[in-house]
C-alpha positions as a Markdown table, in Angstrom:
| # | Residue | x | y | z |
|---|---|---|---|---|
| 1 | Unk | 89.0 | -57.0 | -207.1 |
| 2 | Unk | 85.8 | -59.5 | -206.6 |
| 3 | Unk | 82.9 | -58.3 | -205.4 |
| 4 | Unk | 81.4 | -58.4 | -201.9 |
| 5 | Unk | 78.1 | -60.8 | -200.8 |
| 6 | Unk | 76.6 | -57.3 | -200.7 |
| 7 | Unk | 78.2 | -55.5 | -203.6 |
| 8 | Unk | 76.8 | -58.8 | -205.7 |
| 9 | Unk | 73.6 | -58.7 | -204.6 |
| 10 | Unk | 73.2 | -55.0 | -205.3 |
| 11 | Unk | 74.1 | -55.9 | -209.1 |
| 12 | Unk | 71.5 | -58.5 | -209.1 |
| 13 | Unk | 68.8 | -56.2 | -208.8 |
| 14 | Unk | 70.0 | -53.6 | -211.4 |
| 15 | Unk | 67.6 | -53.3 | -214.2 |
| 16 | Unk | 70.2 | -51.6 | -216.5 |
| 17 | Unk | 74.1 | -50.3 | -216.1 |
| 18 | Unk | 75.4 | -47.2 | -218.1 |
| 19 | Unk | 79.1 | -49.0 | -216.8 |
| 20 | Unk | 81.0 | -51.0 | -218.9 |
| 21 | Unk | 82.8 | -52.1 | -215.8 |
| 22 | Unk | 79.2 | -53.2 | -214.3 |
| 23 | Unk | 78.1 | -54.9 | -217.4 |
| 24 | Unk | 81.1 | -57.1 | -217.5 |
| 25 | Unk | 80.4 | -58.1 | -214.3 |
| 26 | Unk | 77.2 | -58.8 | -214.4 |
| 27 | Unk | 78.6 | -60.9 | -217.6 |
| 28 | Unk | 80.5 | -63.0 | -215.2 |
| 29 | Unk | 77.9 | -63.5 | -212.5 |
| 30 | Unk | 75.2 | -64.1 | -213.9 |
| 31 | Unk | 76.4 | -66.2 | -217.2 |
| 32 | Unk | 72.9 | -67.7 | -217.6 |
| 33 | Unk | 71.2 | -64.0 | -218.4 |
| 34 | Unk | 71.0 | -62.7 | -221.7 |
| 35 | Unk | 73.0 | -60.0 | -222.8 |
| 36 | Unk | 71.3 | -57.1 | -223.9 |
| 37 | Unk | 73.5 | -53.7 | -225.1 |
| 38 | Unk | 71.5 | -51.0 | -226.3 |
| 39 | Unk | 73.1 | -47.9 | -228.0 |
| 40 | Unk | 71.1 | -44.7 | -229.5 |
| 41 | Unk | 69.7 | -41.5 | -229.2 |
| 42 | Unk | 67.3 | -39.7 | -227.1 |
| 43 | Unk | 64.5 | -42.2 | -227.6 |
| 44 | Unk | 66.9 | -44.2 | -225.8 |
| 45 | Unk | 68.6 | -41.9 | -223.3 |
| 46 | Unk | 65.6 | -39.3 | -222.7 |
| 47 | Unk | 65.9 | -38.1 | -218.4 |
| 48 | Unk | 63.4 | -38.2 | -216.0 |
| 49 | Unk | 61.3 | -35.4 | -215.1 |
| 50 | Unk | 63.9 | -34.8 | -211.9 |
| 51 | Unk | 66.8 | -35.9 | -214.2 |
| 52 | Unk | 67.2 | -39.0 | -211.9 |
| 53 | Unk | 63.5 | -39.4 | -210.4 |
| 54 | Unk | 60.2 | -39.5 | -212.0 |
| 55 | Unk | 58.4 | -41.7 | -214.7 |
| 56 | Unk | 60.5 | -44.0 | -216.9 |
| 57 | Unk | 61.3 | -41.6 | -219.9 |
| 58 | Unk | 63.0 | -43.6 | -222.7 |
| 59 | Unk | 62.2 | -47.0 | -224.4 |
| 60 | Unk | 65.4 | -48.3 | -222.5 |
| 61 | Unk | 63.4 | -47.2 | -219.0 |
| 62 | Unk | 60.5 | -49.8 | -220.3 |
| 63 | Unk | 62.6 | -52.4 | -221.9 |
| 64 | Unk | 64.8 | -52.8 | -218.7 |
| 65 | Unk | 61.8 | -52.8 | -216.0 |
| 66 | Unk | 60.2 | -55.6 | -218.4 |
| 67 | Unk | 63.8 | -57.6 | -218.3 |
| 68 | Unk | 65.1 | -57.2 | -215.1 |
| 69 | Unk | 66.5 | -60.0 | -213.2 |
| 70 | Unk | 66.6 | -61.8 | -216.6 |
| 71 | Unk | 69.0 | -60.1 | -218.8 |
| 72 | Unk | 72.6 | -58.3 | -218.4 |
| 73 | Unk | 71.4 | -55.3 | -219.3 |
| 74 | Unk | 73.9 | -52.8 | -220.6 |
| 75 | Unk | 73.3 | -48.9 | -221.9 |
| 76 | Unk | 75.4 | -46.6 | -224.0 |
| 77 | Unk | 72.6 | -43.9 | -225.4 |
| 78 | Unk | 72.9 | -40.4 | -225.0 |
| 79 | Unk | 70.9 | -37.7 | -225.8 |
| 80 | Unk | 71.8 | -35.6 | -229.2 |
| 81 | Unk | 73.5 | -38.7 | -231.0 |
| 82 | Unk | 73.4 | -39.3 | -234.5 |
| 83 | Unk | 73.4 | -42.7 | -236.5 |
| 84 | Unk | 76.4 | -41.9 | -238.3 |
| 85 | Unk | 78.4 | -40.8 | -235.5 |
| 86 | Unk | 77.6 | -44.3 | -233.6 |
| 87 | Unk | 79.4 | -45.9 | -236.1 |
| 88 | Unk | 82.2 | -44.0 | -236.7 |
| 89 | Unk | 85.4 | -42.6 | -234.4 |
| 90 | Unk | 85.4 | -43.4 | -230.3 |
| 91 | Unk | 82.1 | -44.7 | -230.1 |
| 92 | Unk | 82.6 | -47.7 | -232.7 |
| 93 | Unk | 85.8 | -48.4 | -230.9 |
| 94 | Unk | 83.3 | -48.5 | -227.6 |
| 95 | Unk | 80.4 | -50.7 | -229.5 |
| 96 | Unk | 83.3 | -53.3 | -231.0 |
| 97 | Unk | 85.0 | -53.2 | -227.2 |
| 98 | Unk | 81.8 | -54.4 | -226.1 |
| 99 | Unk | 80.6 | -56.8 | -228.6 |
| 100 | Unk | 84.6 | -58.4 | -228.1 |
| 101 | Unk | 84.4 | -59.1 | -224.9 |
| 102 | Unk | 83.1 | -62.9 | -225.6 |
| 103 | Unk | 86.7 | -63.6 | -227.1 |
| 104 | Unk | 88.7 | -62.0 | -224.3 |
| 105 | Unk | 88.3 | -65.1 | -222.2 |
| 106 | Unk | 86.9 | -68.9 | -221.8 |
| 107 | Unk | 83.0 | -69.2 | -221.0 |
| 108 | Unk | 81.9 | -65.9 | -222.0 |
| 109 | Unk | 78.7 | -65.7 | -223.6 |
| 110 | Unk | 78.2 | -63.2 | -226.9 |
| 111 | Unk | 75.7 | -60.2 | -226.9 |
| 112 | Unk | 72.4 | -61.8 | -227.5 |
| 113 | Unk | 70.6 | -58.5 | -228.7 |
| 114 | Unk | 72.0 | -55.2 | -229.6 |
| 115 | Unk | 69.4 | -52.7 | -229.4 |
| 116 | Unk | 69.8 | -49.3 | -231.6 |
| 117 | Unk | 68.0 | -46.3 | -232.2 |
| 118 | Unk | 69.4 | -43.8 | -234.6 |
| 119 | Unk | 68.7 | -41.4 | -237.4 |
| 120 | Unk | 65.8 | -39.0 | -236.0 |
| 121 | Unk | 69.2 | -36.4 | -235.2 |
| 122 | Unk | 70.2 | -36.8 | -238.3 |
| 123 | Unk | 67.2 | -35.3 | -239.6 |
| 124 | Unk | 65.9 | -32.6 | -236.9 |
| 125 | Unk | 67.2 | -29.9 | -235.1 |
| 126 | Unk | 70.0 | -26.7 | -235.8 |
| 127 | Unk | 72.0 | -27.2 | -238.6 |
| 128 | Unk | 70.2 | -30.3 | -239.9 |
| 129 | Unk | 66.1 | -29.5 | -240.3 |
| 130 | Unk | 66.5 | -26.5 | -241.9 |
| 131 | Unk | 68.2 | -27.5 | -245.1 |
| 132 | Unk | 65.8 | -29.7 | -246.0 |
| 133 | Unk | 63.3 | -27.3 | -246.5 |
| 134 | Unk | 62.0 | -25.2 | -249.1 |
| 135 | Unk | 60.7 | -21.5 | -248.5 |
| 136 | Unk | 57.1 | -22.2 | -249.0 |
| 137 | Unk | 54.8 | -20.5 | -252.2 |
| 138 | Unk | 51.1 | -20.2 | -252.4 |
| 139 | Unk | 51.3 | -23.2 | -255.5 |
| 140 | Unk | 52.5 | -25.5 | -252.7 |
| 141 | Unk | 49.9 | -27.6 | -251.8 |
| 142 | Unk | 51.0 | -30.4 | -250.2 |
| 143 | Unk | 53.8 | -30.9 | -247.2 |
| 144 | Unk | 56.5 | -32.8 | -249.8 |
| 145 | Unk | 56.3 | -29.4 | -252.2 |
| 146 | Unk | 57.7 | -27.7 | -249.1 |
| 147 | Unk | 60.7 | -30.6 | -248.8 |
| 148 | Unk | 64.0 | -30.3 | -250.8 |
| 149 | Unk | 63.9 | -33.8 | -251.5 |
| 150 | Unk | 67.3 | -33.9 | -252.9 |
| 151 | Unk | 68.8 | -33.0 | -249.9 |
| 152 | Unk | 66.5 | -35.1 | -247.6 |
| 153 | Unk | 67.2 | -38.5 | -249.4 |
| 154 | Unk | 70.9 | -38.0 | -250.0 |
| 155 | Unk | 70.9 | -37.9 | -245.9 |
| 156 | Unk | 68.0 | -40.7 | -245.9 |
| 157 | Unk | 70.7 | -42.9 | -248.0 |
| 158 | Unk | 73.7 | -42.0 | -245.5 |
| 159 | Unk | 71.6 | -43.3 | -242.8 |
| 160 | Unk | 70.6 | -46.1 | -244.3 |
| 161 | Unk | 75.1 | -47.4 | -244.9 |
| 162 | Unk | 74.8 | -46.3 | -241.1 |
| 163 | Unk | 73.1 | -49.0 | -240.5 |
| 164 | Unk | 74.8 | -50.9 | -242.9 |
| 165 | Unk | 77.9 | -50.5 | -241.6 |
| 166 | Unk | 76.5 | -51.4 | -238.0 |
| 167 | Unk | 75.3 | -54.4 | -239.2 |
| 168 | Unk | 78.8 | -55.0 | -241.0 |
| 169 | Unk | 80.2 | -54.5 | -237.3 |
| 170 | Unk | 77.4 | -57.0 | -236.2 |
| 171 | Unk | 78.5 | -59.5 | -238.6 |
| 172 | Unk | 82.2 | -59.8 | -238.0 |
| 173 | Unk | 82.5 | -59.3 | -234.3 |
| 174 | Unk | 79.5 | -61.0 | -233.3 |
| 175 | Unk | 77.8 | -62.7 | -236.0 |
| 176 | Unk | 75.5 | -64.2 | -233.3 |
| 177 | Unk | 73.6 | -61.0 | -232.2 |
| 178 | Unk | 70.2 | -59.9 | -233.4 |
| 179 | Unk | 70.5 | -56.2 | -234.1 |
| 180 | Unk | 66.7 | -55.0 | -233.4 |
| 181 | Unk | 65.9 | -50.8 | -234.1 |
| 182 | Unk | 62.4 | -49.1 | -234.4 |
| 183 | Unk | 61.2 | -46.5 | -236.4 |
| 184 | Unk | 60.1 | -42.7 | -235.3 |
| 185 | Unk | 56.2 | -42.6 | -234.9 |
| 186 | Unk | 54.9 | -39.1 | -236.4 |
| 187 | Unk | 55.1 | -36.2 | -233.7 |
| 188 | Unk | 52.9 | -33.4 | -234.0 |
| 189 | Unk | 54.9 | -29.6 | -235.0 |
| 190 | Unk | 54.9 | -27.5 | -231.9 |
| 191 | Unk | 57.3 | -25.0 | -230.3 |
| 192 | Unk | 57.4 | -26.9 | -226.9 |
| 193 | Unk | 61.3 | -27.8 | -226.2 |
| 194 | Unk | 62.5 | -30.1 | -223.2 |
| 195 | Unk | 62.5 | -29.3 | -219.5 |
| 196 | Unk | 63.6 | -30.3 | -217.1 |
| 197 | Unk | 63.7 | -29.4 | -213.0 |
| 198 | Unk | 60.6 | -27.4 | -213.5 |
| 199 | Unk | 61.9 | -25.5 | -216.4 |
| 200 | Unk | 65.5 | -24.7 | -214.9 |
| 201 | Unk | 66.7 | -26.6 | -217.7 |
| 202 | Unk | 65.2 | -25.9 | -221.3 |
| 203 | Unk | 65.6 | -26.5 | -225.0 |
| 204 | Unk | 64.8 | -25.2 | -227.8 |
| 205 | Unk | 62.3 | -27.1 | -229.9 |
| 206 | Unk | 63.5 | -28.5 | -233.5 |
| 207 | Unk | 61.5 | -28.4 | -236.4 |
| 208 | Unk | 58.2 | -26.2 | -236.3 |
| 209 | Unk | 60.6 | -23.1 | -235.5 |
| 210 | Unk | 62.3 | -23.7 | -238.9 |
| 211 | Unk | 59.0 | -24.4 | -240.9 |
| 212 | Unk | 57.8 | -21.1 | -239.4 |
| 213 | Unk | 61.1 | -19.3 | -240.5 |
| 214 | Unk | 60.3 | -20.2 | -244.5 |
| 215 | Unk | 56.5 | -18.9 | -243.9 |
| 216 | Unk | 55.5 | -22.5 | -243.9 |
| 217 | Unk | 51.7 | -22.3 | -243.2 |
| 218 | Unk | 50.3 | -24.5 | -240.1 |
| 219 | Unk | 48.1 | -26.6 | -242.0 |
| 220 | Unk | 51.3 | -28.4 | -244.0 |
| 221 | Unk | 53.3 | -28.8 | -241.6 |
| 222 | Unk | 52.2 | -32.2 | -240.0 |
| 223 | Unk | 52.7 | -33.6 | -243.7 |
| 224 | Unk | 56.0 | -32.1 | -244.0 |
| 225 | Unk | 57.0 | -33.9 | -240.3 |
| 226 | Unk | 55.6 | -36.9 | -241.9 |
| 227 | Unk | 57.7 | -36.7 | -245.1 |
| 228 | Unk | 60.8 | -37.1 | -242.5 |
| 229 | Unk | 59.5 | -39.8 | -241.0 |
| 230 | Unk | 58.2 | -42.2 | -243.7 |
| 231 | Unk | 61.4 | -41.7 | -246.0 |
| 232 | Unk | 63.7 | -42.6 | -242.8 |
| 233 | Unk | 60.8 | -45.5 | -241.9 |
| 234 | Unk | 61.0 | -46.7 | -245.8 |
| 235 | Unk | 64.4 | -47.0 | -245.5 |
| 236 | Unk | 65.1 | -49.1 | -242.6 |
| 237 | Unk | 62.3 | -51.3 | -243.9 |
| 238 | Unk | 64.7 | -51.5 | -247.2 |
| 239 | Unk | 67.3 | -52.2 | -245.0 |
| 240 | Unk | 66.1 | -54.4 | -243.0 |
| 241 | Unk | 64.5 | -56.2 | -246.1 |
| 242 | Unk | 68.5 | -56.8 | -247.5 |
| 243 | Unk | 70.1 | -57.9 | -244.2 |
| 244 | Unk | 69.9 | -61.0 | -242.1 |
| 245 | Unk | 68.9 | -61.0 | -237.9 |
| 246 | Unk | 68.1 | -57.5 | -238.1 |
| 247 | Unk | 64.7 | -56.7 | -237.0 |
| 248 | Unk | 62.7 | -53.3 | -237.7 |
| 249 | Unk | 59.7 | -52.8 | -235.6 |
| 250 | Unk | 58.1 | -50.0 | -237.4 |
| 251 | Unk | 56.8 | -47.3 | -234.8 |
| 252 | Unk | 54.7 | -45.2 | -237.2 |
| 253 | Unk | 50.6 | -44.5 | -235.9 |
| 254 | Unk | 51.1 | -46.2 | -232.6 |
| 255 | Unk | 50.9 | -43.1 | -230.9 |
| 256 | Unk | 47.3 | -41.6 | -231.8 |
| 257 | Unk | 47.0 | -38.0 | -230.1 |
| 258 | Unk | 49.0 | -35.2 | -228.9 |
| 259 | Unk | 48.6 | -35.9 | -225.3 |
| 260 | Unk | 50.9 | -38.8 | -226.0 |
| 261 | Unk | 53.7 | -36.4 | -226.8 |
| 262 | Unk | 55.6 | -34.5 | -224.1 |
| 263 | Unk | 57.5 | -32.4 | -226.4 |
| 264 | Unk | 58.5 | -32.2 | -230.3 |
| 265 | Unk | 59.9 | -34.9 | -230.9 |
| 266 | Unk | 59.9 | -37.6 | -227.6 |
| 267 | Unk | 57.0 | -39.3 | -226.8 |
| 268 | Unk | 55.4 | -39.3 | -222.9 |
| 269 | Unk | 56.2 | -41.8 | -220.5 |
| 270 | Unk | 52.9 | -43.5 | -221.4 |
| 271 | Unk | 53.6 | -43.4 | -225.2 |
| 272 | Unk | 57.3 | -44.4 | -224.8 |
| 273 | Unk | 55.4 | -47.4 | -223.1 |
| 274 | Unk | 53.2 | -48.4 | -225.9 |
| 275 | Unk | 56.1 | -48.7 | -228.1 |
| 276 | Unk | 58.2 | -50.2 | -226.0 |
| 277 | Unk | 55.8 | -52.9 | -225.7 |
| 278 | Unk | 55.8 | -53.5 | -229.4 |
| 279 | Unk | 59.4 | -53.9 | -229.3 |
| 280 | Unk | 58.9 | -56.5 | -226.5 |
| 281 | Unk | 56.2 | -58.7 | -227.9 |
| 282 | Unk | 58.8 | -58.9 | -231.0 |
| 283 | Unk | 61.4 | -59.6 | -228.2 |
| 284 | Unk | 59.8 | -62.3 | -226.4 |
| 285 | Unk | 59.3 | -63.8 | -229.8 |
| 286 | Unk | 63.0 | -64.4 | -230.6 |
| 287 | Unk | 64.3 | -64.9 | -226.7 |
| 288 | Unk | 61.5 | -66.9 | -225.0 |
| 289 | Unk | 64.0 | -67.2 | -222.0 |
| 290 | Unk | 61.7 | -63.5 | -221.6 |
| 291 | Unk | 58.5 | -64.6 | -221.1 |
């Protein structure tokens, strides 16, 4: 059915569409955008304060204010995902769906960027953070003592053929597309979950609660955090390092102080900004059509 005067101009001004119907239309009206589909995890997907009002929460909130009214901008994200899972079972079969629709019919532009962020719930959280870690003993001195590092990389290396198989995806359905991810800047261990609604809705926080459980002492555990995060950093570096039209902009000390973390594990609106703009100074670079 085509689209009103009205219903058109009301797809115009989206800044971003979680519909795959929306996104194909905005495909067809506005041919001359680019076509930006973003798929990860919290740092993607993160609610408001009010669940649908407040301060842009995610790096999608940023990226989509700073391209509206210049790219399609399409957003699959949800909270709790996990690298390996994007790439595997019904939400593959979603990603190819999207990154096919060029060939479906005549004039239809590719995906110009695929934006992904995935591997951070891989790591923390119930039934993941807690493996990796070694009941602490007075002869550890350092955070990686209190690491099983066996564990840790084995995961770190099936993260890294998750994106490898994304790119795989990338190459044969749209070789075109510029796959660009980020890496997880170090939080700071606390017991402070999400909320939501003023604190209607809560979670549980993910990894200080576990480091507490294996008695490890509160001076380590920043350095413990930060053996997660340079080991999955290091590798999408590798990664990147091996592929072609993948970019990683590398996250890590952009955020400077607590007060730039809301909880755990997601950044503030205000921190998710400051990355975000890394990612879009790297953006602009590559799609000057941005600027």
């Amino acid at each position: 059915m085509p689209l009103t005067p009205q219903e058109k101009t009301k797809l115009r001004k989206k800044k971003k569409t979680s519909s795959r119907i929306e996104f194909a239309q905005m495909r067809r009206f506005f041919p001359n955008r680019l076509n930006i589909v973003a798929e990860g995890d919290s740092w993607f997907a993160y609610p408001k304060k009010w669940l649908i009002a407040g301060k842009p929460a995610n790096l999608i909130d940023h990226l989509s204010k700073e391209t509206h009214l210049k790219a399609n901008f399409y957003c699959m994200a949800s909270n709790g995902d996990e690298a390996v899972d994007m790439v595997s079972g019904r939400q593959k079969h979603d990603l190819v769906r999207v990154l096919r629709w060029h060939e479906q019919g005549k004039n239809r532009k590719p995906v110009d960027l695929l934006l992904f962020s995935g591997g951070g719930n891989d790591l923390v959280g119930e039934n993941d953070f807690e493996r990796f870690l070694k009941r602490y003993q007075t002869s550890f001195t350092t955070g990686r003592q209190c690491v099983n590092l066996q564990r840790l990389n084995r995961k770190i290396r099936q993260i890294g053929l998750a994106y490898q198989e994304l790119l795989d995806i990338r190459d044969h359905y749209s070789p075109n597309t510029l796959v660009m991810t980020h890496t997880y800047d170090y939080p700071y261990p606390s017991n402070t979950g999400a909320e939501f609604l003023g604190g209607l809705i809560k979670t549980k926080a993910w990894m200080k609660r576990f480091m507490e459980d294996d008695n490890i002492p509160d001076h380590l555990q920043a350095d413990v955090i930060k053996v997660f995060m340079d080991a999955m950093g290091d590798e999408l570096k590798r990664v990147e390092a091996a592929r072609q039209d993948i970019i990683v902009v590398d996250s890590r000390g952009t955020l400077t102080g607590k007060k730039e973390w809301l909880n755990e594990i997601h950044p503030t609106s205000n921190g998710f900004k400051a990355i975000a703009k890394k990612m879009f100074r790297t953006i602009k670079v590559r799609f000057p059509a941005l600027q």
